[in-house]
C-alpha positions as CSV (number, residue, x, y, z in Angstrom):
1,X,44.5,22.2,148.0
2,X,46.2,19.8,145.7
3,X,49.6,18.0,146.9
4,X,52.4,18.5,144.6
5,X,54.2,15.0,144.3
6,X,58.0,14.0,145.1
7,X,58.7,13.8,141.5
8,X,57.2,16.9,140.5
9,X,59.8,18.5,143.3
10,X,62.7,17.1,141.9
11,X,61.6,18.1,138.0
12,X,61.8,21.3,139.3
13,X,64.7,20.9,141.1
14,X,66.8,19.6,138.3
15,X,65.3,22.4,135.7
16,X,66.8,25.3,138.2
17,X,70.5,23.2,138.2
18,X,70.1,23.5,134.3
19,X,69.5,27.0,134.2
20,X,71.9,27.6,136.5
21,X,74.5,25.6,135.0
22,X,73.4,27.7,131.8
23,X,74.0,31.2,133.1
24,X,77.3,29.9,134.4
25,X,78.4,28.5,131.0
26,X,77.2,31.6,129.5
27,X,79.1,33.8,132.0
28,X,82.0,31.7,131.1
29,X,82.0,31.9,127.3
30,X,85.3,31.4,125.5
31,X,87.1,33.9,123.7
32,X,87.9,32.9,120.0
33,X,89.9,34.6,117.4
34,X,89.2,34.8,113.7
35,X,92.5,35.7,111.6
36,X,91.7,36.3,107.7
37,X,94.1,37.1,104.9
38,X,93.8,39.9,102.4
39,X,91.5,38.5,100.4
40,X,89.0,37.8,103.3
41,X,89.7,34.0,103.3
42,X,89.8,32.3,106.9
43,X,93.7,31.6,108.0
44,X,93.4,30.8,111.2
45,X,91.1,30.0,114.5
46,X,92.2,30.1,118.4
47,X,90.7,29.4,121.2
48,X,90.8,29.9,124.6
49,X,93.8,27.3,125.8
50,X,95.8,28.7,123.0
51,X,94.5,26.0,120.3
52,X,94.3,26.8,116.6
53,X,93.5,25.2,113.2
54,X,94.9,26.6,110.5
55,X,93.6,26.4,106.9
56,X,95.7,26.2,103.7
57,X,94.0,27.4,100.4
58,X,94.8,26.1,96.9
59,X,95.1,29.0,94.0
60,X,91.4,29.5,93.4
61,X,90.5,29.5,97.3
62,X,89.5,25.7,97.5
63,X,90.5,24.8,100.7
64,X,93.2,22.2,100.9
65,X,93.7,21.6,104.5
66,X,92.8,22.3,108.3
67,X,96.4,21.9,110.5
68,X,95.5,21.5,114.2
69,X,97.9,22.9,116.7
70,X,98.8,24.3,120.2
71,X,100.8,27.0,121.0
72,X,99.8,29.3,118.7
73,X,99.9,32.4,119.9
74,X,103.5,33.1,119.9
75,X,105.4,36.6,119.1
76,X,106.2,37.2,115.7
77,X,109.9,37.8,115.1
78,X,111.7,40.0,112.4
79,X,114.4,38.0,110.4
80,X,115.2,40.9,107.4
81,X,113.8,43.8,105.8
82,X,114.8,43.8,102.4
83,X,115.7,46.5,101.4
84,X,115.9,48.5,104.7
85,X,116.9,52.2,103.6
86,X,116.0,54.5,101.2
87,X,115.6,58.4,100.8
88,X,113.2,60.7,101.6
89,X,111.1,61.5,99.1
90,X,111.2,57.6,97.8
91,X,108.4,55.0,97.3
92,X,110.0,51.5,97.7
93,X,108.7,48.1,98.5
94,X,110.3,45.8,100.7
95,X,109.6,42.1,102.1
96,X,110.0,41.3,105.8
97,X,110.6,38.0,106.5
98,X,110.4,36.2,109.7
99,X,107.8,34.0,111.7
100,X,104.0,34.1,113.0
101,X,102.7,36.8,110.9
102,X,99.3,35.7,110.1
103,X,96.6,38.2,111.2
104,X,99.6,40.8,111.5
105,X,99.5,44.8,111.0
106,X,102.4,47.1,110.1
107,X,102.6,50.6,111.6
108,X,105.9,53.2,111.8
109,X,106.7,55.8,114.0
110,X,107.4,58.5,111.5
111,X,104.2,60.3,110.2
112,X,105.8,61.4,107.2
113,X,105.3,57.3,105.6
114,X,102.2,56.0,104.0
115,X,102.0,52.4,104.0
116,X,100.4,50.3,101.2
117,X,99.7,47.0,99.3
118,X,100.5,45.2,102.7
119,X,100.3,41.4,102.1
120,X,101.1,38.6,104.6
121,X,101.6,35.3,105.3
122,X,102.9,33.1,108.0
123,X,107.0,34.0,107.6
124,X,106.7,37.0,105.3
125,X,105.0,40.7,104.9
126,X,105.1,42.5,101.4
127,X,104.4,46.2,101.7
128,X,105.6,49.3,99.8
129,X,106.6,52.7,101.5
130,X,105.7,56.0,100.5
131,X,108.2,58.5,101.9
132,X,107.7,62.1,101.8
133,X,110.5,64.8,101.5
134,X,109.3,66.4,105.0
135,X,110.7,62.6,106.6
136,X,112.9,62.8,109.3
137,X,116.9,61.7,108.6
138,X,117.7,58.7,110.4
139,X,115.9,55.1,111.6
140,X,112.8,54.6,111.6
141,X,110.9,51.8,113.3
142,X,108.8,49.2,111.2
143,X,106.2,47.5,114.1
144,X,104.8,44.5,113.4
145,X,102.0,43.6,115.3
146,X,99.5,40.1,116.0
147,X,97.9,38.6,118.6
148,X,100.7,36.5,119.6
149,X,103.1,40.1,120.4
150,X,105.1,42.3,118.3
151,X,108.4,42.9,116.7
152,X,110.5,45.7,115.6
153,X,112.8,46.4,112.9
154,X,114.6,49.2,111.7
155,X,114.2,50.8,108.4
156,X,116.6,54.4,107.4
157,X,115.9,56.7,105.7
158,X,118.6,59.0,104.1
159,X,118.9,62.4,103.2
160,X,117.6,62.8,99.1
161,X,119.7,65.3,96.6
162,X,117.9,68.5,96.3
163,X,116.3,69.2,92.9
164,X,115.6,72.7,91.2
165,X,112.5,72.2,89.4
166,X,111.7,76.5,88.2
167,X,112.5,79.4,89.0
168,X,110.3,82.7,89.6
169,X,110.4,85.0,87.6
170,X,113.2,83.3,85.1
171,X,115.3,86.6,85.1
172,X,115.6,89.8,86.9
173,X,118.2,92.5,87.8
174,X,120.4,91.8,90.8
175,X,118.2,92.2,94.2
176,X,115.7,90.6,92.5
177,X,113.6,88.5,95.4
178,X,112.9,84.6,93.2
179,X,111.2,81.8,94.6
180,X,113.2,78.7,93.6
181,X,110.9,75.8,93.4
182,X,111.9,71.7,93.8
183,X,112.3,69.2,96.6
184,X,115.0,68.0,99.4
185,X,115.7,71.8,100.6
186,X,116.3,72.2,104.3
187,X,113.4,73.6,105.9
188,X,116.3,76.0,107.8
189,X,117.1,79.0,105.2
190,X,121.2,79.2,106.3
191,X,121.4,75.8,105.8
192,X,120.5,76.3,101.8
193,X,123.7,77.2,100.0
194,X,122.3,78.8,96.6
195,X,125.0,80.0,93.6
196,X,124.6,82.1,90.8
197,X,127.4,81.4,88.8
198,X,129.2,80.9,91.8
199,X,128.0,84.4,93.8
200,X,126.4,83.6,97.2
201,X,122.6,84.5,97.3
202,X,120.9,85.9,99.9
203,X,118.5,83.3,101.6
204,X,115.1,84.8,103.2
205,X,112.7,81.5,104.1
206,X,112.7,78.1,103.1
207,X,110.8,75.1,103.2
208,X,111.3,71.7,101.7
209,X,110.0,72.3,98.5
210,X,110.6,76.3,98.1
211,X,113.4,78.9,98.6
212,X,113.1,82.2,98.7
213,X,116.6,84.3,98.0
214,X,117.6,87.7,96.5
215,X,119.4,87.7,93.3
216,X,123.1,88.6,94.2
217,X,124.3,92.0,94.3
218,X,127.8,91.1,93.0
219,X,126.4,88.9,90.2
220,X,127.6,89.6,86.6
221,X,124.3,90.3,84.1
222,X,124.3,87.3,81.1
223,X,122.9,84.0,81.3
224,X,123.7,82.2,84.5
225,X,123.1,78.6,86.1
226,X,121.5,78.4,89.7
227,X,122.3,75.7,92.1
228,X,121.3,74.8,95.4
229,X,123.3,72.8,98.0
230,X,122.2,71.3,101.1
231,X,124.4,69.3,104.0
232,X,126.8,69.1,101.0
233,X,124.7,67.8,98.5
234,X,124.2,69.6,95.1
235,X,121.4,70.1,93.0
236,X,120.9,70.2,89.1
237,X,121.9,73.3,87.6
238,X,118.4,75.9,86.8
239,X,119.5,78.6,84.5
240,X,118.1,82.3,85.1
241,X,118.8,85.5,83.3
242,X,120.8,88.7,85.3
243,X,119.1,91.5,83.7
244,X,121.1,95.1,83.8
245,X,119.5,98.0,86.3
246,X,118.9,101.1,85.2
247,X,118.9,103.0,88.2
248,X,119.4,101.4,92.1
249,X,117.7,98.8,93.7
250,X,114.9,99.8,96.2
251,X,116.0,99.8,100.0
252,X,113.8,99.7,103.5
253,X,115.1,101.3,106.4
254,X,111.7,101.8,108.1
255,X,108.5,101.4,108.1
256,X,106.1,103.7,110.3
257,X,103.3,102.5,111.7
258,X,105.1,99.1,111.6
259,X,101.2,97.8,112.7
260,X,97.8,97.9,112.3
261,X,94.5,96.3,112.2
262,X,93.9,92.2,110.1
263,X,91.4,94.2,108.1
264,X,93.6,96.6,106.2
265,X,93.3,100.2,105.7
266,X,96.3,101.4,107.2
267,X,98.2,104.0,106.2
268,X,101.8,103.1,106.3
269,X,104.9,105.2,105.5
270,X,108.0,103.1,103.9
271,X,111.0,105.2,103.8
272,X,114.8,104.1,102.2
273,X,116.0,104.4,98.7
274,X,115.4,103.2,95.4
275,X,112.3,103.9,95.0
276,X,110.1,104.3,91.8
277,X,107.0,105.4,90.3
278,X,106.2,101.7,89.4
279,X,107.3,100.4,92.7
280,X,104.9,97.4,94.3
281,X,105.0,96.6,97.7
282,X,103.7,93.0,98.8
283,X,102.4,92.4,102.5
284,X,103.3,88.4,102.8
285,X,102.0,88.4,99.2
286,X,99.5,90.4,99.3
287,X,99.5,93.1,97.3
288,X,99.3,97.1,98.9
289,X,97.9,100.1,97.6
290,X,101.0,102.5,96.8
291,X,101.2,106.5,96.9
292,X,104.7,107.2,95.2
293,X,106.1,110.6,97.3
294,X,109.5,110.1,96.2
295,X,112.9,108.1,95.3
296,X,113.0,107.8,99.6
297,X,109.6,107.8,100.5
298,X,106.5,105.5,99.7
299,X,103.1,105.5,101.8
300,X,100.9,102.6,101.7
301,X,97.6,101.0,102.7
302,X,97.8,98.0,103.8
303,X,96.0,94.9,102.6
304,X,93.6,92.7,105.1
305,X,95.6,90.2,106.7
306,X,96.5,87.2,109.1
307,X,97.1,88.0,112.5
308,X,100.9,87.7,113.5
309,X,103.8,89.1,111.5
310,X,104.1,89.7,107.9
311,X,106.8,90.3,105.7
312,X,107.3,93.8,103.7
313,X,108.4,93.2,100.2
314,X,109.0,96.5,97.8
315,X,110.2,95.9,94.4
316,X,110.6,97.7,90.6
317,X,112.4,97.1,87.4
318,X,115.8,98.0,89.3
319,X,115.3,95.4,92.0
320,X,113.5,94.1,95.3
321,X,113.7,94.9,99.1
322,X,112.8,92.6,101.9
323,X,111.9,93.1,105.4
324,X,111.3,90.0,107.7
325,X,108.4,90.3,110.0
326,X,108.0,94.1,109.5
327,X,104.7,94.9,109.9
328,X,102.3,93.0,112.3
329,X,98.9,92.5,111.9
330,X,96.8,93.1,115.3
331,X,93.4,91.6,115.9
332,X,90.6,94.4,116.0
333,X,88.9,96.9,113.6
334,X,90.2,100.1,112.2
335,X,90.5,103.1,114.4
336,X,89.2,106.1,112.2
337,X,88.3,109.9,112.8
338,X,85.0,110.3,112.7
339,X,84.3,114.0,113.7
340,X,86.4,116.8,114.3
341,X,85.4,120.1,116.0
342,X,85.6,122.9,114.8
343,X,85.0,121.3,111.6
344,X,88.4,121.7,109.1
345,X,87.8,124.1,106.4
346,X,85.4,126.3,108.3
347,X,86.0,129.9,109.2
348,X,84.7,132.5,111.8
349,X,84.9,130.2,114.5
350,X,84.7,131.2,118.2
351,X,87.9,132.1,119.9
352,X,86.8,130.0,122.9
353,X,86.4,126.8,120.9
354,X,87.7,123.5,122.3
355,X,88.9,121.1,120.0
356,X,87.4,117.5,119.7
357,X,87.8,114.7,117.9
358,X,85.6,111.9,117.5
359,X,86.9,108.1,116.6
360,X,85.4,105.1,115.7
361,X,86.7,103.2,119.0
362,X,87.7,103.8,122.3
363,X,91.4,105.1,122.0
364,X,94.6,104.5,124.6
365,X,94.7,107.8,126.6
366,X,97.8,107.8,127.2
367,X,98.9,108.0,123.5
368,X,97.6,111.4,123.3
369,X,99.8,114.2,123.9
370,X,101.7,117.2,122.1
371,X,103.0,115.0,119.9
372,X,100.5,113.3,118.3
373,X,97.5,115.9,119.0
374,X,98.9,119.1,118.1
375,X,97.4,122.6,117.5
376,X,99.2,125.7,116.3
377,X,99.4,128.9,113.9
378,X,99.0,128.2,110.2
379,X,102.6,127.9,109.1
380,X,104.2,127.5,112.4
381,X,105.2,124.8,114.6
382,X,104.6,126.6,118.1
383,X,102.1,124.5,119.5
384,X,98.8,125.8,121.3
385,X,99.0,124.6,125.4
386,X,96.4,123.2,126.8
387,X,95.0,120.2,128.5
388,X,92.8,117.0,127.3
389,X,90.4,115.4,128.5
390,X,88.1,112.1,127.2
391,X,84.5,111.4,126.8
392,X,82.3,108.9,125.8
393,X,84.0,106.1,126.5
394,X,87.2,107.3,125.7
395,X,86.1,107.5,122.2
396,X,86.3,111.3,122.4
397,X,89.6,112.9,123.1
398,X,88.8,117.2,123.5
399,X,91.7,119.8,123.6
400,X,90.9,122.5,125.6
401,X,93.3,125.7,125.2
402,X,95.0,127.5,128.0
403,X,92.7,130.5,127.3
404,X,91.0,131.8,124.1
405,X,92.4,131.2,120.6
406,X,94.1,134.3,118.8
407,X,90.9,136.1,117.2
408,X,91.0,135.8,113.0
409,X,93.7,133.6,112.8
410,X,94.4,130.4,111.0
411,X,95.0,127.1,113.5
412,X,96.2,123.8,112.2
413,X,95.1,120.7,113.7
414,X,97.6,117.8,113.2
415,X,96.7,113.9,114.5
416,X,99.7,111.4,113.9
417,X,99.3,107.7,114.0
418,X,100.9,107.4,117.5
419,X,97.5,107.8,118.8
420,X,96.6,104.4,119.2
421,X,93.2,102.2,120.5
422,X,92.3,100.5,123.5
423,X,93.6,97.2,121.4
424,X,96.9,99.0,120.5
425,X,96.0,99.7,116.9
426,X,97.4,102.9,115.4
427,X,95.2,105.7,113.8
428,X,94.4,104.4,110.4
429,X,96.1,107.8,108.3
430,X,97.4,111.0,110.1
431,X,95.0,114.1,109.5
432,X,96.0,117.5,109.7
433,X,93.3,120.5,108.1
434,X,92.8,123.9,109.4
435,X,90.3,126.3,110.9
436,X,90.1,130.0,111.0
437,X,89.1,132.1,114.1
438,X,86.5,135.2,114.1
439,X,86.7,137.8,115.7
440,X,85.5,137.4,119.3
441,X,84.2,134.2,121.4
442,X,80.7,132.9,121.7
443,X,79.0,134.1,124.6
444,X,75.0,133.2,123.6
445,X,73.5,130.1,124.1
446,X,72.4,128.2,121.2
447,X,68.2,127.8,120.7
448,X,66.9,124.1,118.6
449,X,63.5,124.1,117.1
450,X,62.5,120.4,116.3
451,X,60.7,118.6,113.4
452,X,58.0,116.7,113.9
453,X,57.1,119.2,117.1
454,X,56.6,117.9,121.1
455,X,52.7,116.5,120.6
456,X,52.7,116.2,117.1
457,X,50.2,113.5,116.1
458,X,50.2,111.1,112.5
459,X,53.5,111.1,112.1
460,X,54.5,109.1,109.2
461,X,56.5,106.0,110.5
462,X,59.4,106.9,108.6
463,X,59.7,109.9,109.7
464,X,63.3,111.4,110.3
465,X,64.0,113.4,113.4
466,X,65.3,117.2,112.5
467,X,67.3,119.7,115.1
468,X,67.5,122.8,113.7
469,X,70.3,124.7,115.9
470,X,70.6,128.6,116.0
471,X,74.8,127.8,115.8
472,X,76.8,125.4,114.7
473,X,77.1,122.5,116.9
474,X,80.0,120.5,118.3
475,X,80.4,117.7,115.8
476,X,82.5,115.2,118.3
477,X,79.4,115.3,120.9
478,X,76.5,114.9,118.2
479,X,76.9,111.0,118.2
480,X,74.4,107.7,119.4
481,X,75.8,108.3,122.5
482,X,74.3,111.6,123.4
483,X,71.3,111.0,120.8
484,X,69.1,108.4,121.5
485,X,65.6,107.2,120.0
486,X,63.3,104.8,121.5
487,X,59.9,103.2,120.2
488,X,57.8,101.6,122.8
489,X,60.7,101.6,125.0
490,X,62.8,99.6,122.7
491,X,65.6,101.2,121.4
492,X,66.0,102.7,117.4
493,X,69.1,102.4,115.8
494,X,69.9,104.9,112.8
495,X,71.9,107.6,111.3
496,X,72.9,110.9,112.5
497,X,74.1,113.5,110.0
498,X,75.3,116.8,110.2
499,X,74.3,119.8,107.8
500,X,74.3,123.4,107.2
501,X,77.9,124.1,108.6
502,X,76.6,121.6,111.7
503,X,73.6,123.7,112.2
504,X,71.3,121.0,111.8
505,X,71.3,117.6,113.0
506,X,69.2,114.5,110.9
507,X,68.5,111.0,113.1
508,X,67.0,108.5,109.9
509,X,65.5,105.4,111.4
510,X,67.2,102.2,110.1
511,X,63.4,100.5,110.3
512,X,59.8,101.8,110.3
513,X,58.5,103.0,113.6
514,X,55.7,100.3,114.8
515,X,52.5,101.7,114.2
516,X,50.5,103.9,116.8
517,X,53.1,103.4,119.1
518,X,55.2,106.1,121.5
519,X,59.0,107.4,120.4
520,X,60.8,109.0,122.7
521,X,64.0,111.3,121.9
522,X,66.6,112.0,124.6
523,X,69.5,114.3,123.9
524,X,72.2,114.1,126.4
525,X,73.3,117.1,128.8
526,X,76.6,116.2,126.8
527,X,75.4,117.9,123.6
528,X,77.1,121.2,123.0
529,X,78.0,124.4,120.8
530,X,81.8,125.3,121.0
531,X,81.1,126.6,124.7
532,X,79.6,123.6,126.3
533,X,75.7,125.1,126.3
534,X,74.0,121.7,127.0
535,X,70.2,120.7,125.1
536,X,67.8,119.7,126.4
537,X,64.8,118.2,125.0
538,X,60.8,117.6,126.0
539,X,58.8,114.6,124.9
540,X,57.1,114.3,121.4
541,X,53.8,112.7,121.1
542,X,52.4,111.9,118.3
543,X,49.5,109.4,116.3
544,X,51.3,107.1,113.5
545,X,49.9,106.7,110.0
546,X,50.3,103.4,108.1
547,X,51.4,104.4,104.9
548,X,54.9,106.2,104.1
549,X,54.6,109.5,103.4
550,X,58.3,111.0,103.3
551,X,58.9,114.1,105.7
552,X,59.9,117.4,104.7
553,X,62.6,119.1,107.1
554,X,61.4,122.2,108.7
555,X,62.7,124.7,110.9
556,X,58.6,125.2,112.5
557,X,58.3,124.5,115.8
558,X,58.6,125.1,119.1
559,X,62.0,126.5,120.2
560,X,63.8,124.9,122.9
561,X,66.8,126.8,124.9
562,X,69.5,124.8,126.3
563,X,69.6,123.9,129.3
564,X,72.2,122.0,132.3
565,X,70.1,118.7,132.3
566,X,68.5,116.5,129.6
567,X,64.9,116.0,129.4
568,X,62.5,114.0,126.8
569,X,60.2,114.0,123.9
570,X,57.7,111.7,123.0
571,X,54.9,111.5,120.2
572,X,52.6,108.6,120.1
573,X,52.7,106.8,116.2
């Protein structure tokens, strides 16, 4: 083994103090700041022990000089802002002036300023200020910032003269609602003094750029000049014309359902005075379908909208009515009827019927009573007694009469819009229809024959599934709840329609069945004729074909009584 020498030892020895002196000079690196001007030129460089050179430039960027220095990282200071005020709504330059600018940035505290074409040099900052209308009244801080520190200075900004800048529509009878457009108006609507020709509008909203306000009622008809003051500042003068009425304005004093679902479709009733055959009515801008009934009486459906409140706005050649926040827009679909039973219209219906009505979503129980779920004589207001009850997830309210119904008689059914959803939304329209009794009650259970038959085998796969029912069937309990259609054990969504004075019931499949594959059909113990006989059904089997040969409804097949519990079909594909 071969001796390594004394020298070698200390080579070594000396290498490791040189790395180790490197990692330490490495871990103790100096921090060094660069500070450029605008134009991307080197100003400045500082080091560690608060050193600096500083170069100076000649008009083409030659450089002229390098200053060396100590102490250089000393706070800025703010000597004048020239000028230091202006309006809102303003764009001004000003220069700041002071010392130890160089590698400074300029920032507010007020949102509504946008800075620009910021230049600086050792003892002065050029900038210009972009000041909106929406600026707060008062100081506002100017910051300027370096690596040395920061300084402060105050700029204000004062209150600008409002400015009409149009008018819309330019002229209008007295109650006319107008949207006066221009800048500097208080955001606060009493705080907007507007004059026609001296008479005091009515102000609704406002922002800083638009009012909205009511042509005075005591406003003489002619030419007239429109002014606006704020905080005691006028505006220009806007002319607008006062046309003459030939009848009186519109007027709300209600509106009934005052709410209803973001997507529209609600029947409203607007009742007051004043109202025409060309009358409009505006849901925060948004124009409403109209039903005139007369000068008092307007019913509506609503627009889609935003959820919250929304203004109701009703106007015609005589004038315009506003009401602030009334009608509120809930978050949730329509609720709708979807079945009735008996249906309305029909006639010879059993005296022992119970009356059901189906809706599109699961309604607020306790907003079903007498008064908005009413049954009685044709032309009488003495109401039917009885009790409800709910089904299907409280989608189903059924009114069930003391005792039988008065044998061939008319009955009128009447919903109002107080019956409301789970979410609080009102029924979309009221309904009211009538059905007419026969002459005793149904005693006889109801008998189905099917189409395709239990077993049947090549059934096309888009085949529809047909209950042919010996008696009309209760519409409200026909429904996907009670009817359901699985293929392989997945289930089938589709459509269930009602025919032949609800004698027979149609499921369509909204896709092909899969191809020799099982369907199975259950129909609930829930299904029933007007006196709660239940179905039940077997299983189909059947053996699909792959092409799509349309089915033929039929009546053939095996008849199936009803019975207290369901059962199931099923046919093989």
């Amino acid at each position: 083994m071969k001796r390594m020498s004394s020298n070698s030892i200390l080579l070594i020895l000396f290498g490791f103090a040189l790395v180790l002196q490197a990692g330490q000079l490495q871990a103790q690196e100096p921090t060094i700041t660069y500070i450029y001007d605008d134009l991307g030129r080197l100003l400045r460089v500082i080091n560690e022990h608060n050193e600096c050179a500083t170069y100076a430039y000649d008009a083409v960027g030659n450089i002229l000089s390098i200053t060396r220095s100590t102490n250089c990282l000393e706070a800025p200071t703010i000597e004048s802002i020239v000028p230091d005020s202006a309006q809102a709504g303003d764009t001004v330059c000003i220069i700041i002036t002071g010392t130890n600018f160089l590698g400074a940035t300029v920032t507010t505290d007020n949102p509504e300023i946008q800075m620009s074409q910021v230049r600086v040099s050792e003892t002065r900052i050029d900038l210009c200020l972009a000041i909106s209308f929406l600026s707060p009244i008062g100081p506002t801080r100017l910051i300027v910032t370096t690596p040395g520190g920061v300084a402060e200075g105050i700029f204000t900004i004062g209150a600008a003269n409002p400015t009409i800048t149009g008018i819309d529509p330019p002229s209008g009878p007295p109650t006319r609602l107008v949207t006066i457009s221009g800048t500097a108006f208080s955001p606060t609507p009493s705080a907007n003094i507007v004059n026609f020709n001296g008479a005091t509008a009515t102000v609704f909203s406002s922002t800083v750029f638009s009012i909205t306000a009511a042509v005075p009622s005591d406003v003489t008809p002619g030419p007239v000049m429109v002014t606006v003051t704020v905080d005691g500042r006028v505006s220009n003068a806007f002319p607008f014309t006062v046309t003459t009425p030939t009848g009186p304005p519109p007027v709300i004093t209600s509106v009934t359902p005052n709410q209803g679902s973001v997507e529209g479709g609600t029947s409203v009733l607007i009742s007051g005075s004043g109202f025409t055959a060309t009358t409009s009515v505006f849901l925060d801008s948004k124009a409403a379908t109209v039903s005139f009934i007369d000068a008092t009486a307007i019913r509506i459906i609503t627009p889609a909208g935003t959820e919250g409140p929304a203004d109701v706005l009703v106007s015609n050649a005589n004038g315009s009515a506003l009401l602030l926040n009334g009608f509120t827009y809930i978050a949730g679909p329509v609720l709708q009827v979807v079945a009735v039973n008996p249906t309305l219209g029909l006639s010879d219906i059993p005296t022992n019927v119970p009356v059901g009505v189906l809706f599109s979503s699961p309604i607020n129980p306790t907003t079903v009573g007498t008064s908005s779920f009413s049954l009685t004589p044709c032309g009488t207001s003495t109401q039917i007694s009885g009790s409800f009850t709910f089904d299907f997830g409280d989608t189903a309210a059924i009114f069930r009469p003391s005792g039988n119904l008065a044998p061939n008689t008319c009955f009128t059914l009447s919903l109002t819009q107080g019956i409301q959803s789970a979410l609080g939304l009102p029924l979309d329209t009221p309904l009211s229809g009538s059905f007419t009794t026969a002459g005793s009650p149904d005693t006889i259970s109801p008998n189905v024959n099917v189409n395709p038959p239990n077993g049947a085998t090549g059934v096309p796969r888009n085949t529809s599934i047909v209950f042919a029912f010996s008696e009309p069937m209760n519409r409200v309990t026909v429904n996907p709840l009670t009817l359901q259609v699985s293929n392989n054990g997945q289930p089938v969504t589709g459509s269930i329609t009602l025919a032949q004075g609800n004698r027979v019931v149609t499921f369509r499949p909204a896709t092909l069945f899969l191809a020799n594959s099982i369907v199975e059909i259950v129909l609930s113990a829930k299904v029933w004729s007007g006196i709660r006989t239940v179905v039940s059904l077997s299983r189909l089997r059947a053996s699909s074909q792959q092409g799509r040969c349309p089915l033929v409804p039929s009546t053939q097949g095996r008849s199936f009584p009803w019975a207290t519990a369901p059962s199931r079909w099923r046919w093989p594909m």
